[in-house]
Structure formats: structure tokens, C-alpha cells
N, C-alpha and C positions, 0 to 999 in steps of 0.2 A: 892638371895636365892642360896645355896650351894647343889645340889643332890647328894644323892649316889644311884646309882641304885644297889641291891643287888643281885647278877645274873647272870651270862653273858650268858643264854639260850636263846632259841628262841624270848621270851616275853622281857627278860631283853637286851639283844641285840635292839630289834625294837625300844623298848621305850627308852633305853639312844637315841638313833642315833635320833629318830622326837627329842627327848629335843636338844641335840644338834643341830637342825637343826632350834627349836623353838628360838635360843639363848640361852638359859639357860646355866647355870655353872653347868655339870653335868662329875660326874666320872661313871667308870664302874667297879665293884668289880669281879673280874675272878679269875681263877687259873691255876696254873701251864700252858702247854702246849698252852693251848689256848692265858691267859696273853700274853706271849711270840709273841705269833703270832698278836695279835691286836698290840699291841707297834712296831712290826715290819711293819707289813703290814698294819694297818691301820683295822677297822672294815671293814668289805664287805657283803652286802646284796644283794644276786641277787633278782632281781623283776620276780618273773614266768611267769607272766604277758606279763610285755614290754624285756623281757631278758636282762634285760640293772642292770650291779652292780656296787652300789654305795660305795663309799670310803670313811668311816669319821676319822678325825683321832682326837678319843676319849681318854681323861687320862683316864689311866688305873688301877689300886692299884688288890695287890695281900692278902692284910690283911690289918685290921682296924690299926692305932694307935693310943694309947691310949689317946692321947691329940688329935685327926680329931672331925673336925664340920660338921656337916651335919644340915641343916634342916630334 
């Protein structure tokens, strides 16, 4: 199964990173600046919690094309 998370907010950030961390084949659809910065430095979520940020390094796509699959 192919995911596109449609996103890259709070919500779409959390949930690509558990799928990726579920195994799943999952992209994350962002824009501009931010795009940028996850393909560079990786997704980063700090925990408020235990303080401790996590590093996933998630594909990224900055727009659909017109022949992509998704489930």
C-alpha cells in the first residue's frame, strides 16, 4: 500500500512519521520552505514530554503528478 499524507502540519507531520515508523510506504506532500527543509534535515519532532527529537527521513513531493498512485 502506497500513502500520500496530504499535509505537512501538525497532524500530517505526526501521522506520516508513526506510518513510517509502522513500515508503510508513505510520502509527505509539503510546500515550499518547509519541503525544503524536511528533504534537508529530515522530519523532526520533538517529544514535550521526554524532550528527546526524533529524526525520520520521509519522501517528500511538493505537488501531485499527474500519473502518482496512491492508495
Amino acid at each position: 500500500m502506497k500513502i500520500l499524507v496530504y499535509g505537512a502540519g501538525v497532524l500530517g507531520c505526526n501521522l506520516a512519521r508513526n506510518l513510517l515508523r509502522a513500515g508503510k510506504d508513505v510520502t509527505l506532500l509539503a510546500r515550499g520552505n518547509w519541503a525544503a527543509e524536511i528533504r534537508r534535515n529530515g522530519l523532526r519532532i520533538k517529544d514535550k514530554f521526554s524532550f528527546c527529537t526524533s529524526v525520520s527521513r520521509i519522501p517528500v513531493v511538493t505537488e501531485l503528478a499527474p500519473d502518482a498512485m496512491y492508495d
